[in-house]
C-alpha positions as CSV (number, residue, x, y, z in Angstrom):
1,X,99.6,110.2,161.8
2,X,98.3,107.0,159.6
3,X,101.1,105.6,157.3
4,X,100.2,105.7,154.3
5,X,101.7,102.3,152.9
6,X,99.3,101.1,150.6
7,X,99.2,104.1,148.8
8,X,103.2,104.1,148.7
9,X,103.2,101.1,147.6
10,X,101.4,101.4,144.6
11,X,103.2,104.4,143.8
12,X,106.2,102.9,143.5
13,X,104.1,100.0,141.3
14,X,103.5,102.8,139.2
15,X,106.5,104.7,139.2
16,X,108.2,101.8,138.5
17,X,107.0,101.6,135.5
18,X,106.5,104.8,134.2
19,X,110.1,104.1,134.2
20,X,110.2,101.2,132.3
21,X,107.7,102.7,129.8
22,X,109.6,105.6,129.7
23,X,112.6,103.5,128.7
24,X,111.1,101.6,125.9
25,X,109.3,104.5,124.5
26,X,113.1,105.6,124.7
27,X,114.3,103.5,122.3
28,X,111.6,103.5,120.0
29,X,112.9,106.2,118.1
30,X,116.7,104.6,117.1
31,X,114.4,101.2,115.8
32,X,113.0,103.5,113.4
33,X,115.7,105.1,112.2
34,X,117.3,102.0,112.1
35,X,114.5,100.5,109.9
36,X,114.6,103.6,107.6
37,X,118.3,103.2,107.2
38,X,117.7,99.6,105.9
39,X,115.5,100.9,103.9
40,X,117.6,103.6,102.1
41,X,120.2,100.8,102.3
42,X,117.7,98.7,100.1
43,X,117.5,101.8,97.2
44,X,121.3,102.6,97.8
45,X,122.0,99.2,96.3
46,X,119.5,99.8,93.1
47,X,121.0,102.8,93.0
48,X,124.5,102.2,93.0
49,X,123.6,99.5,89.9
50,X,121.8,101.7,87.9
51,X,124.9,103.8,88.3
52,X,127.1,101.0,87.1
53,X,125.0,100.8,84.3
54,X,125.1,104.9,83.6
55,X,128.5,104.0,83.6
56,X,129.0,101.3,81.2
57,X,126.6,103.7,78.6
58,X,129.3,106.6,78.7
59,X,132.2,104.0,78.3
60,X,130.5,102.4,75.1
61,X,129.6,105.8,73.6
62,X,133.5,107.1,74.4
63,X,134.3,103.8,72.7
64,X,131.8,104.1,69.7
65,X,132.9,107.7,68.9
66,X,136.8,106.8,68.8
67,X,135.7,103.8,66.5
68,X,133.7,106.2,64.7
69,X,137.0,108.6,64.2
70,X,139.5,105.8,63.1
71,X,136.7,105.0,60.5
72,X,136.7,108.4,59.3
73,X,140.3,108.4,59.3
74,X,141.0,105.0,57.5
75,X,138.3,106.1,54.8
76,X,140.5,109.7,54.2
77,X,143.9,107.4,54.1
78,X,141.7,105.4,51.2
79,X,140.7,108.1,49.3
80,X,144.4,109.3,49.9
81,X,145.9,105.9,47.8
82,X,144.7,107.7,44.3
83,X,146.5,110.7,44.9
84,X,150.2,109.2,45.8
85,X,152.9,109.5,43.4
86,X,155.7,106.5,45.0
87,X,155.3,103.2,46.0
88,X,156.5,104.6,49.6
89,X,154.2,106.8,49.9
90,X,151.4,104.5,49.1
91,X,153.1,101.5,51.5
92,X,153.0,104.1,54.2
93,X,149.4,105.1,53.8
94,X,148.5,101.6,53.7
95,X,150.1,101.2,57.0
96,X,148.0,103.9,58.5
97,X,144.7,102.3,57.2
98,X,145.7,99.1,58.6
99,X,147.2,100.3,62.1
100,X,143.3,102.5,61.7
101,X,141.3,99.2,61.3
102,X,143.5,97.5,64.1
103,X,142.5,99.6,66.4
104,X,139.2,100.0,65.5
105,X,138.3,96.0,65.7
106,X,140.3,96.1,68.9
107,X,137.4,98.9,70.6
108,X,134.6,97.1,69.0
109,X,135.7,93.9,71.1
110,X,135.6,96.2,74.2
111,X,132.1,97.6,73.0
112,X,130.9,94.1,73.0
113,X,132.4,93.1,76.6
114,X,130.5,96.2,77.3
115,X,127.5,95.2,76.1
116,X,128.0,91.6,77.9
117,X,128.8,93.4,80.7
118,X,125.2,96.2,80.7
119,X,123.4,92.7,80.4
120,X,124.5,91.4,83.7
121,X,124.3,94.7,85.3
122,X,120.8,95.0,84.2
123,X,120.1,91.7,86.0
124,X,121.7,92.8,88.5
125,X,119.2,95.4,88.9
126,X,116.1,93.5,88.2
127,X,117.1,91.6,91.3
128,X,118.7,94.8,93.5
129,X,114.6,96.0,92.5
130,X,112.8,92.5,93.7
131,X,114.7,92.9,96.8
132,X,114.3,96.0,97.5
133,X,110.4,95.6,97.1
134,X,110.9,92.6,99.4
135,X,113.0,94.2,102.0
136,X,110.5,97.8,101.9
137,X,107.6,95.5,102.7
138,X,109.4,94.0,105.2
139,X,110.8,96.7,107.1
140,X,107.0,98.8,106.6
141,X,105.4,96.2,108.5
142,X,108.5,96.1,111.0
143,X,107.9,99.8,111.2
144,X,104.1,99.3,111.5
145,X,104.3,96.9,114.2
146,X,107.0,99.5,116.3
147,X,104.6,102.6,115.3
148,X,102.0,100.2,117.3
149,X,104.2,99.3,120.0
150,X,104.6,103.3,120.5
151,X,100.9,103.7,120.6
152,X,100.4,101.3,122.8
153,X,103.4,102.3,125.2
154,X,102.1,106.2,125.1
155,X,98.8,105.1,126.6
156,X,99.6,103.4,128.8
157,X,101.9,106.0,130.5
158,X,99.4,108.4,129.7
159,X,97.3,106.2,132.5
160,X,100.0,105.5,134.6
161,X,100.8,109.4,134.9
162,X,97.0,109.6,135.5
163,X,97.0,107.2,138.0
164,X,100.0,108.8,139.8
165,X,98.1,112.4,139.4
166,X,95.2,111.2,141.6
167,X,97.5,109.4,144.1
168,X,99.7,112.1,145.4
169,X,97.1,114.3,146.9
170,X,96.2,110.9,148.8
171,X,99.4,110.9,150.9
172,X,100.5,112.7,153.2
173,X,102.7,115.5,152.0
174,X,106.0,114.4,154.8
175,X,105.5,111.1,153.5
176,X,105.5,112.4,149.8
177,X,108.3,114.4,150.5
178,X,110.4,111.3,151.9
179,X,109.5,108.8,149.5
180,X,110.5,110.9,146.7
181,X,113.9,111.8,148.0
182,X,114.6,108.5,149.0
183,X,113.8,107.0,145.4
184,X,115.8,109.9,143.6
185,X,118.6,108.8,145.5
186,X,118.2,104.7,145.6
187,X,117.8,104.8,141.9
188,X,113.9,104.9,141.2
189,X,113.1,102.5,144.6
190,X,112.3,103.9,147.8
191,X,110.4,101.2,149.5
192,X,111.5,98.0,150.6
193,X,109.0,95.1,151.8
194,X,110.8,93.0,155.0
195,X,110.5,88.9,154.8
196,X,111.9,86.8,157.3
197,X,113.4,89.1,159.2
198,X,115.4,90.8,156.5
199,X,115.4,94.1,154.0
200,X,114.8,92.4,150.6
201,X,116.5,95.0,148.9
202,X,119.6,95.1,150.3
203,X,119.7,91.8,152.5
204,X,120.0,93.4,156.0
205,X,118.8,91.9,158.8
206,X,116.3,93.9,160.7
207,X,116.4,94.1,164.7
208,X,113.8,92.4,166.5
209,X,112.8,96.0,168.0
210,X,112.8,97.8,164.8
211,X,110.6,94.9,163.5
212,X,107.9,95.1,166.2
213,X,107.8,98.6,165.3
214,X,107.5,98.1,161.6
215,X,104.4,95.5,162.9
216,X,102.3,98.2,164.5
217,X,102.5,100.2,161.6
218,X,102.4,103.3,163.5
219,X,105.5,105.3,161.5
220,X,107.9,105.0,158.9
221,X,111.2,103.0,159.7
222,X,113.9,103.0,157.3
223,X,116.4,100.3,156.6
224,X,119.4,101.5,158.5
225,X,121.9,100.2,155.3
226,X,120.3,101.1,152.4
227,X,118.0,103.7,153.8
228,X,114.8,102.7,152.1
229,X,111.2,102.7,154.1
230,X,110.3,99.4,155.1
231,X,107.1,97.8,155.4
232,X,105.9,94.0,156.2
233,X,105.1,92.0,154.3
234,X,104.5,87.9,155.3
235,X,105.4,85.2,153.7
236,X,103.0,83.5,151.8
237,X,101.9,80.0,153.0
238,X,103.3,77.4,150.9
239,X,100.0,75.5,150.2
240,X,96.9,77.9,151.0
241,X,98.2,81.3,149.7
242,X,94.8,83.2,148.8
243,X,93.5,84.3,145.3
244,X,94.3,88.2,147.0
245,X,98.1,87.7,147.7
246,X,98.9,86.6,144.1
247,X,97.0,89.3,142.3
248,X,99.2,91.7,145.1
249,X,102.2,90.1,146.9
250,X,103.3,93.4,148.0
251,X,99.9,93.8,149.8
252,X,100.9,95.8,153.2
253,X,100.5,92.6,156.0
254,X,98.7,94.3,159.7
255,X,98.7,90.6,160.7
256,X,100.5,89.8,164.0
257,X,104.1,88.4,163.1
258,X,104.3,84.4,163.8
């Protein structure tokens, strides 16, 4: 039965990378979700400012409304001064309207760091905002550019698998059977080409008999250490090597060994 190398060959072109298509379509998805958590990172940080801000905006009206009581306090010890009948008692209500006014100058002062302090957060945000802008048109044409990749990656496997499709029924169903069990179990390659004498996948020297064998093309010899099917394939000459060899170096080689 013919051998069908050439057609092996290419399948394991092709498998090869369906593989390595497979792989980067793979990790397509985690670069998106890692742009789109530098994104919400990007509003996270506006966010968390506008927060501060919130914050400072409670604190001064807490502030304002305990300023606003001593006030109302000192203004009942005042109109209390025209009621007292001693000199004590008067003393002590002036006490009270000073120790009132004291602390009511002291949490106007914090009001005002307050308001010095909502002033740089809403900087702050201005630029969280402009960077955020920034950073979202950034990361949308990063995103853009991956969505692209995927497209382009999903095509051509959808050719590839095509390709494979009308390949199989091409070999023979032994061979099939072989190659496929053999590349399961060698990690995804199941054919090996020889050069000088030697397996190129695992470096093992091939017997002369074995090779003259693997010349006449006549049935599939595997590498008797790594068990992969072998095939020929000749050096290239070093000064002449035709336009056909580079487009396919792994081109089968019927040419009688040198």
């Amino acid at each position: 039965m013919e051998i069908a190398f050439e057609k092996l060959i290419r399948l394991q072109h092709v498998d090869t990378e369906l593989n390595s298509v497979s792989a980067l379509l793979g990790n397509i998805p985690p670069r998106i979700d890692s742009i789109d958590e530098q994104i919400k990172a990007s509003a996270e940080i506006v966010a968390q400012a506008k927060d501060k801000l919130s914050a400072n905006q409670k604190r001064r009206r807490e502030l304002e409304a305990v300023v606003k009581d001593l006030k109302v306090q000192a203004g009942k010890f005042k109109r209390q001064l025209n009621d007292v009948k001693t000199n004590k008692e008067y003393s002590a209500l002036l006490k009270e309207i000073e120790e009132a006014d004291s602390k009511a100058e002291k949490i106007e002062e914090e009001i005002l760091n307050e308001l010095i302090a909502a002033d740089e957060i809403e900087k702050e945000i201005k630029a969280a905002n402009a960077k955020k802008a920034s950073e979202e048109e950034r990361l949308q044409k990063e995103k853009e550019v991956v969505s692209q990749e995927k497209k382009e990656l999903e095509e051509r496997q959808a050719k590839l698998l095509k390709e494979r499709g009308e390949l199989l029924p091409l070999i023979p169903p032994d061979q099939l059977k072989l190659y496929l069990r053999i590349t399961k179990k060698m990690g995804g390659i199941g054919l090996s080409p020889v050069t000088d004498d030697f397996c190129s996948l695992c470096q093992m020297r091939i017997r002369p008999q074995l090779l003259d064998e693997l010349m006449e093309m006549k049935k599939i010899i595997l590498c008797e250490a790594c068990g992969r099917i072998l095939y020929w394939r000749k050096p290239p000459a070093k000064d002449d090597e035709t336009e056909e060899k580079r487009d396919n170096p792994d081109r089968v080689d019927n040419s009688p060994r040198d």
